[in-house]
N, CA and C atoms as a LAMMPS dump frame, in Angstrom:
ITEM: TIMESTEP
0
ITEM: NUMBER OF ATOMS
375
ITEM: BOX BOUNDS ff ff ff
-5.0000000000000000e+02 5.0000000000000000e+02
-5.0000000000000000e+02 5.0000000000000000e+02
-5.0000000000000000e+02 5.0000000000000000e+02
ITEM: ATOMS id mol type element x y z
1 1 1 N -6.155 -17.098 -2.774
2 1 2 C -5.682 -15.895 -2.082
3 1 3 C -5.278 -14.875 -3.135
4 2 1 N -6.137 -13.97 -2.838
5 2 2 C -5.829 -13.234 -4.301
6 2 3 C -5.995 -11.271 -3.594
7 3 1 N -4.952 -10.885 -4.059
8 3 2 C -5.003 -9.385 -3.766
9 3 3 C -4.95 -8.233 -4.739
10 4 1 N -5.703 -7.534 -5.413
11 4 2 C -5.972 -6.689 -6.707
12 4 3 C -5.485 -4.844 -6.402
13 5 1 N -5.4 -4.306 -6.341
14 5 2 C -4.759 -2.935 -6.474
15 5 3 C -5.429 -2.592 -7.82
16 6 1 N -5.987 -0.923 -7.652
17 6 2 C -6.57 -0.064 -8.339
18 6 3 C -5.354 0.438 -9.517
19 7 1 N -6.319 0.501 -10.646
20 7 2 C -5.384 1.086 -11.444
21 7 3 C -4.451 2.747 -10.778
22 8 1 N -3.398 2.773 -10.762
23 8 2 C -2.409 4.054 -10.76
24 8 3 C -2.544 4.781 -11.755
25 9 1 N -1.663 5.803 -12.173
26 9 2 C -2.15 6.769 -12.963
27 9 3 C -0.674 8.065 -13.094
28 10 1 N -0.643 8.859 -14.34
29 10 2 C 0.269 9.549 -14.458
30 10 3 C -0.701 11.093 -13.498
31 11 1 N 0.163 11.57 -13.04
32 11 2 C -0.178 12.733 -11.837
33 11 3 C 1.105 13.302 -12.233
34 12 1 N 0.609 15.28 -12.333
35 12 2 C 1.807 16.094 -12.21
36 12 3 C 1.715 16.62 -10.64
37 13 1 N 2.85 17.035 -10.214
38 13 2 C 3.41 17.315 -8.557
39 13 3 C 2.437 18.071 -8.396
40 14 1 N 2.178 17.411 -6.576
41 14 2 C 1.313 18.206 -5.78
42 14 3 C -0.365 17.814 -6.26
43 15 1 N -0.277 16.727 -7.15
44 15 2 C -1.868 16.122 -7.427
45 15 3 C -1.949 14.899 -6.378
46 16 1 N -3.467 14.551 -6.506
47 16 2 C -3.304 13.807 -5.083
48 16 3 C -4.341 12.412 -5.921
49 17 1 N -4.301 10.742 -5.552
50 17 2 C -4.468 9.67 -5.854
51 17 3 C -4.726 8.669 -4.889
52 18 1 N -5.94 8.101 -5.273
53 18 2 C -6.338 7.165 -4.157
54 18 3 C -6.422 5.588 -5.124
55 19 1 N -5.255 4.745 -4.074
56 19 2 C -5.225 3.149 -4.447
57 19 3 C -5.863 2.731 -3.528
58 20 1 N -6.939 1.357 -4.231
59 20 2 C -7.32 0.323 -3.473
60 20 3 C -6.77 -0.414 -3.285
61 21 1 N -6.997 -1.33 -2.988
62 21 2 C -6.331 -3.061 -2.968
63 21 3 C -7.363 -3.853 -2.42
64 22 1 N -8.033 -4.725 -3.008
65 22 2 C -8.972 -5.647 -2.924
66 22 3 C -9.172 -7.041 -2.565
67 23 1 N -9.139 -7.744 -1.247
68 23 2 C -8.985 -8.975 -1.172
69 23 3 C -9.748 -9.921 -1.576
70 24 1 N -9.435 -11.326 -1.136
71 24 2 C -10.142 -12.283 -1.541
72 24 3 C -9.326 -13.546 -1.176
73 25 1 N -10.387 -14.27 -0.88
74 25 2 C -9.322 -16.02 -0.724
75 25 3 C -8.746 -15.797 0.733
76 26 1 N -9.323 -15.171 1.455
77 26 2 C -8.559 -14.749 3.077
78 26 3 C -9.445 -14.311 4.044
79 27 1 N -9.382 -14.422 5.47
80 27 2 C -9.846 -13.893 5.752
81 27 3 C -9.478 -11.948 6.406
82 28 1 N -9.357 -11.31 5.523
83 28 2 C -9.055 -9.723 5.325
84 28 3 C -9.116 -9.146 6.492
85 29 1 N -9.941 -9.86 7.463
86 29 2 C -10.337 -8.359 9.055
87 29 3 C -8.899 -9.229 9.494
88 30 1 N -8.84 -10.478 9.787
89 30 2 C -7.542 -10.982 10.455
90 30 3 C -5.945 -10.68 9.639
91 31 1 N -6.216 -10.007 9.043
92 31 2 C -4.484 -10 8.498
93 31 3 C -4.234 -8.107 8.846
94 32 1 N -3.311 -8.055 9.211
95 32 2 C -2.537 -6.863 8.755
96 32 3 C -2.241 -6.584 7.446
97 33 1 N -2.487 -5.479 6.629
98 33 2 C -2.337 -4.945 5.509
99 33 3 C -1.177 -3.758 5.321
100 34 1 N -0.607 -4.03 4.38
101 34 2 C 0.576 -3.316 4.362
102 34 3 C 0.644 -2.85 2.699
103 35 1 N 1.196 -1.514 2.298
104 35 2 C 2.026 -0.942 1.247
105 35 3 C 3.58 -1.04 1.004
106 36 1 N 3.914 -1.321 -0.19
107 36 2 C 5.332 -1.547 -0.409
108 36 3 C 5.463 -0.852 -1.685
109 37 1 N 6.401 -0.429 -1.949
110 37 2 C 6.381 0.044 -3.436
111 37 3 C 7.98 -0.078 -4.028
112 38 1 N 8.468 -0.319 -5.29
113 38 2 C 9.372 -0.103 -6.109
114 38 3 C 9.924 1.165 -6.549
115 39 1 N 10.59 1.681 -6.346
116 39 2 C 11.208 2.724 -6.594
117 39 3 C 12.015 2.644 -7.85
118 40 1 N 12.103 3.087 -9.146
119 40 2 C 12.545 3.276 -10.499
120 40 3 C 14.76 2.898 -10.19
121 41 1 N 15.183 1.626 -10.382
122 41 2 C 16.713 1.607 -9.957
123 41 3 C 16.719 1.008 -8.596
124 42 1 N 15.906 0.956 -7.467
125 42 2 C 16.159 0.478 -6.399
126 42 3 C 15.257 0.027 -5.829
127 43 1 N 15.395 -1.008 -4.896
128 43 2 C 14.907 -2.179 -4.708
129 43 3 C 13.674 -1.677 -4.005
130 44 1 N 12.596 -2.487 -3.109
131 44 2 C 11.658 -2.758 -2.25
132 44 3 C 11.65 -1.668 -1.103
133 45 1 N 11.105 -0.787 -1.295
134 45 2 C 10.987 0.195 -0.251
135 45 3 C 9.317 -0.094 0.687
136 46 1 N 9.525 -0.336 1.851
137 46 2 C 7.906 -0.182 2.756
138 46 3 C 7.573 1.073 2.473
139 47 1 N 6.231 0.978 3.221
140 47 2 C 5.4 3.188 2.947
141 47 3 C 4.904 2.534 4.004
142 48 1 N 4.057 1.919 4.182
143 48 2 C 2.533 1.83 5.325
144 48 3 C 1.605 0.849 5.517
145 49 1 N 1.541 0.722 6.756
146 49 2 C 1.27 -0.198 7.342
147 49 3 C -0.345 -0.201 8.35
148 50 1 N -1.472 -1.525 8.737
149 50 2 C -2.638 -1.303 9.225
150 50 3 C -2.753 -2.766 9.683
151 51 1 N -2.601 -2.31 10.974
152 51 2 C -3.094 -3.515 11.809
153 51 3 C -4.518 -3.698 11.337
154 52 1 N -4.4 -5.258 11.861
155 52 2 C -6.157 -5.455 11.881
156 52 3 C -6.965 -5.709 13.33
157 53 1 N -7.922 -5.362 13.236
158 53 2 C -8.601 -5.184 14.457
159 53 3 C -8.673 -3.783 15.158
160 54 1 N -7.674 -3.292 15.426
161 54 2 C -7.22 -2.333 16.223
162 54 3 C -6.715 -1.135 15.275
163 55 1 N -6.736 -1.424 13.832
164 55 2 C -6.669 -0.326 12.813
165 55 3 C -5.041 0.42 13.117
166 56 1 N -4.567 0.19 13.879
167 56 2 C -3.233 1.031 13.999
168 56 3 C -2.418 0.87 12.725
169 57 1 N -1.803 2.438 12.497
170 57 2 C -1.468 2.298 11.012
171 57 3 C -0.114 2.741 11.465
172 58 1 N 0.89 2.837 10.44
173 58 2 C 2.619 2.848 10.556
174 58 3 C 2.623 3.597 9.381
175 59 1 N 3.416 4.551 9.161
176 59 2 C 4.19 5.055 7.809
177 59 3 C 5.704 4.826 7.741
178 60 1 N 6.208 5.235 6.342
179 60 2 C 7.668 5.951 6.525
180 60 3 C 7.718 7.303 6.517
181 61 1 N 8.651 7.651 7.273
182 61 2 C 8.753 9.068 7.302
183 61 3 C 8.351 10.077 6.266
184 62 1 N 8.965 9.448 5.285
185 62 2 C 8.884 10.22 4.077
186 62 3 C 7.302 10.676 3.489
187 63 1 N 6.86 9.833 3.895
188 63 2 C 4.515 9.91 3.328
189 63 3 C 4.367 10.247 4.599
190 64 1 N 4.557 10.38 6.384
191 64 2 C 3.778 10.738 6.834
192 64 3 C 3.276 11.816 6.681
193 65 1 N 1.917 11.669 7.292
194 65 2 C 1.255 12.98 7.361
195 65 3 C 0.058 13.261 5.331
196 66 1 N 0.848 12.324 4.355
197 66 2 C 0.471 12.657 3.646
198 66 3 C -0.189 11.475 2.538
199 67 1 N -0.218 10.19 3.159
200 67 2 C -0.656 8.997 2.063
201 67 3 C -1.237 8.599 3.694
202 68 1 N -2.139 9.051 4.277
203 68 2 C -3.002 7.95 4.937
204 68 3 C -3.589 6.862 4.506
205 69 1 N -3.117 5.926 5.425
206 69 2 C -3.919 4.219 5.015
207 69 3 C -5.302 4.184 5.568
208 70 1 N -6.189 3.314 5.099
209 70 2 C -7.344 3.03 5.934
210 70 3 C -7.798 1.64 5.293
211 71 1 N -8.643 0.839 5.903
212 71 2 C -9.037 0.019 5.464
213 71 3 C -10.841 -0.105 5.936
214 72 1 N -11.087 -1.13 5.085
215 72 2 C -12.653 -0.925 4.984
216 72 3 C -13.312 -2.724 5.321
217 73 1 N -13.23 -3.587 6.65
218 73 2 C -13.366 -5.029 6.6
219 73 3 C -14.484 -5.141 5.752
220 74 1 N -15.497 -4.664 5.901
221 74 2 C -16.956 -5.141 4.877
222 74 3 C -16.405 -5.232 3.796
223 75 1 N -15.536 -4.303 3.335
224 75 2 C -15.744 -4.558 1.716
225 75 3 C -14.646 -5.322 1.539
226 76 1 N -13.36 -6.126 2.366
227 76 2 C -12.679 -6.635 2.359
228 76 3 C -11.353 -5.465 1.253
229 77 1 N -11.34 -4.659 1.671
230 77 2 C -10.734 -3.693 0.711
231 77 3 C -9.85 -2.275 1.836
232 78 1 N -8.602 -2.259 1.468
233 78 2 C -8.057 -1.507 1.912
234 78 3 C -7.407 0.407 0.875
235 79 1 N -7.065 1.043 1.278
236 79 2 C -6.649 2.265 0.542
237 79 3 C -5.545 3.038 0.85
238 80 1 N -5.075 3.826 0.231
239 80 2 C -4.113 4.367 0.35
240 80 3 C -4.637 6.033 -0.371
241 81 1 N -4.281 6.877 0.676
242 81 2 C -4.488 8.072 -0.15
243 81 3 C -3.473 8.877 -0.46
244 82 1 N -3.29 9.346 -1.079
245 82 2 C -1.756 9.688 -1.423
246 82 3 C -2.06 11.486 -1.84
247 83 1 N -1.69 12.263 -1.044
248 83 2 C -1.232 13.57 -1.123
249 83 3 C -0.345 14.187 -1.602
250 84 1 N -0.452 15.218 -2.369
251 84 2 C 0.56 16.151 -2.351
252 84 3 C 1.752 15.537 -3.196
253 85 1 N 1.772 14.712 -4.485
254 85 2 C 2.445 13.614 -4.919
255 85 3 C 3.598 14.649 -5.308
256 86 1 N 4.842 13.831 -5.148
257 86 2 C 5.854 14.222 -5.703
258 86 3 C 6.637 13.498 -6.463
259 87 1 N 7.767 13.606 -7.403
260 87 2 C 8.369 13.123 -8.548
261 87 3 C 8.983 11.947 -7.646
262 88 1 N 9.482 11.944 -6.227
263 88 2 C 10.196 10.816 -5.63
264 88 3 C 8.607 9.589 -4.81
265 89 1 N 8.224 10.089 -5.6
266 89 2 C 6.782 9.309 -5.744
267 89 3 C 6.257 8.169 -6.454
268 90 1 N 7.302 8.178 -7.349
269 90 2 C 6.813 7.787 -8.813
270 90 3 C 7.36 6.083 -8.427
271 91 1 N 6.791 5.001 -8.944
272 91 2 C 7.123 3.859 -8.498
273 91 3 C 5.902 2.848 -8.578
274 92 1 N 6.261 1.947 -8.562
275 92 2 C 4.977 0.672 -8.58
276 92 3 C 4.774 0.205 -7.443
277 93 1 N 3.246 0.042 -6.801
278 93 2 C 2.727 0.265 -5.631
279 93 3 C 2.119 -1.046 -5.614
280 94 1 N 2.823 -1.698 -4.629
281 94 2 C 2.608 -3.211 -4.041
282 94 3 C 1.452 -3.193 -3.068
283 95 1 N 0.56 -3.761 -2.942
284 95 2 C -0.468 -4.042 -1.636
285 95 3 C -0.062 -5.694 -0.786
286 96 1 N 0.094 -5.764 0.212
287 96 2 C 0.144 -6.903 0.765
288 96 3 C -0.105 -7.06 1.877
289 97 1 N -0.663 -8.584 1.86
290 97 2 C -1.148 -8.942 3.294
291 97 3 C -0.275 -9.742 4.446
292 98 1 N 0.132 -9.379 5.439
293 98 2 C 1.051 -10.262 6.763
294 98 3 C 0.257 -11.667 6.781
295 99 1 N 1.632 -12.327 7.554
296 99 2 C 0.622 -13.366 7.975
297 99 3 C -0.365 -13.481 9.001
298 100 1 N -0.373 -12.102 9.87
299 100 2 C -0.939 -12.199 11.369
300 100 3 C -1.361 -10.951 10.823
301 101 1 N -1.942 -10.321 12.02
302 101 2 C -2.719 -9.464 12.738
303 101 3 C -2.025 -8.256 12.54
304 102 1 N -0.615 -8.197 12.549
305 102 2 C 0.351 -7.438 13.073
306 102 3 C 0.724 -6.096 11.312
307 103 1 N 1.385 -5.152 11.582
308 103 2 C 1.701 -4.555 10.375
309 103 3 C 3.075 -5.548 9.847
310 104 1 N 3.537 -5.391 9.327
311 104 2 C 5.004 -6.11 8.668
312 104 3 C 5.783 -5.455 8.187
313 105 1 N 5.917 -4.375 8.062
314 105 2 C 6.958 -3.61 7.938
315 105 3 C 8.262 -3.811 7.308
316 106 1 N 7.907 -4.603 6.263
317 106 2 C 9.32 -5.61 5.478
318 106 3 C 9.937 -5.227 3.745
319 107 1 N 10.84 -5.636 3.704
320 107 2 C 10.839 -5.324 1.927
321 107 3 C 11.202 -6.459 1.623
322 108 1 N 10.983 -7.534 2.044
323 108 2 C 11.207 -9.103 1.647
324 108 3 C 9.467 -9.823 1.424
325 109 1 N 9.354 -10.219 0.225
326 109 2 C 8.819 -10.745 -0.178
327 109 3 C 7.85 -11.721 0.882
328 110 1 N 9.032 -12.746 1.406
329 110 2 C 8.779 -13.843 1.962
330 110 3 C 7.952 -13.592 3.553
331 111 1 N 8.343 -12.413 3.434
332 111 2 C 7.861 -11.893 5
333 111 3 C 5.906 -11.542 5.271
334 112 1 N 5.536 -11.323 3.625
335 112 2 C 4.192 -11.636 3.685
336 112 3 C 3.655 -13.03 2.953
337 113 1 N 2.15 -12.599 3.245
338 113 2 C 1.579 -13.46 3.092
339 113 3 C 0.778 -14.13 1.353
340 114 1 N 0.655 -12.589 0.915
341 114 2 C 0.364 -12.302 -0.774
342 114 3 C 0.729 -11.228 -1.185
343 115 1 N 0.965 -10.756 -2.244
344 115 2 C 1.235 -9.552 -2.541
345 115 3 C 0.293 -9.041 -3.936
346 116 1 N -0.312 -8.451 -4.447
347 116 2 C -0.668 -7.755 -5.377
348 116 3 C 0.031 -7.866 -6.392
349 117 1 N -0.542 -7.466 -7.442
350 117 2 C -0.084 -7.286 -8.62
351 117 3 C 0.968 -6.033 -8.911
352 118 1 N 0.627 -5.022 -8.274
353 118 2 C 1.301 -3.737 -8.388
354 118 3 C 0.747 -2.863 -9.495
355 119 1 N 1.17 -1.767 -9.061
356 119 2 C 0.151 -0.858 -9.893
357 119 3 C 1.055 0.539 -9.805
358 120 1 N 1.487 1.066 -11.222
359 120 2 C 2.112 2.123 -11.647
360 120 3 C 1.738 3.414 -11.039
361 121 1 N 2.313 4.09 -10.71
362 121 2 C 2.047 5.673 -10.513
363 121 3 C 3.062 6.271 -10.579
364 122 1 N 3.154 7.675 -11.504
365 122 2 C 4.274 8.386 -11.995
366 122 3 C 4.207 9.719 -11.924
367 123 1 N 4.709 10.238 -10.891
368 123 2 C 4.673 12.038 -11.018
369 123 3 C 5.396 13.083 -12
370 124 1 N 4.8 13.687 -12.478
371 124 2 C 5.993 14.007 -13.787
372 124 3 C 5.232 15.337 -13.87
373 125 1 N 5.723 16.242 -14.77
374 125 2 C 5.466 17.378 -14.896
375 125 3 C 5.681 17.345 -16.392
């Protein structure tokens, strides 16, 4: 069970970045896929969330409208597009899979199923 995330990247404000996350060892259309990220000083923050099957996606307030999720079952590969980046942006970007169907919406570890490696992105000017 293995989950890979696209390299991140230094971005100055208001540039825009697209993460993958790549499965394997699972079956990918049956899980819900979810974003989590680290915030620089504080702990496990969620962003967004994608059912499977039914594609329904979840944000936090803070990215809606502007990091749409999508996922892709053929290629067993999900994304994140990230808009309009800002400095409270900046953080290491978790990909993970639920154990079900469902989004997960969690900042506990234990609550999924794998998690990614994580992958840097830093808004800076």
């Amino acid at each position: 069970v293995q989950l890979v995330e696209s390299v991140g990247g230094l971005v100055q404000p208001g540039a825009s970045l697209r993460l993958s996350c790549a499965a394997s060892g699972f079956t990918f259309a049956n899980s819900g896929m979810n974003w989590v990220r680290q915030v620089p000083g504080k702990g496990l923050e969620w962003v967004s969330s994608i059912r499977s099957i039914t594609f329904t996606t979840y944000y936090q307030d803070s990215v809606k409208g502007r990091f749409p999720i999508s996922r892709d079952n053929a290629k067993n590969t999900m994304y994140m597009q990230m808009n309009n980046l800002q400095p409270e942006g900046t953080a290491v970007y978790f990909c993970a899979a639920s154990f079900g169907s469902d989004a997960a919406t969690s900042t506990k570890k234990e609550n999924y199923k794998c998690w990614g490696q994580g992958t840097q992105v830093t808004v800076t000017s």
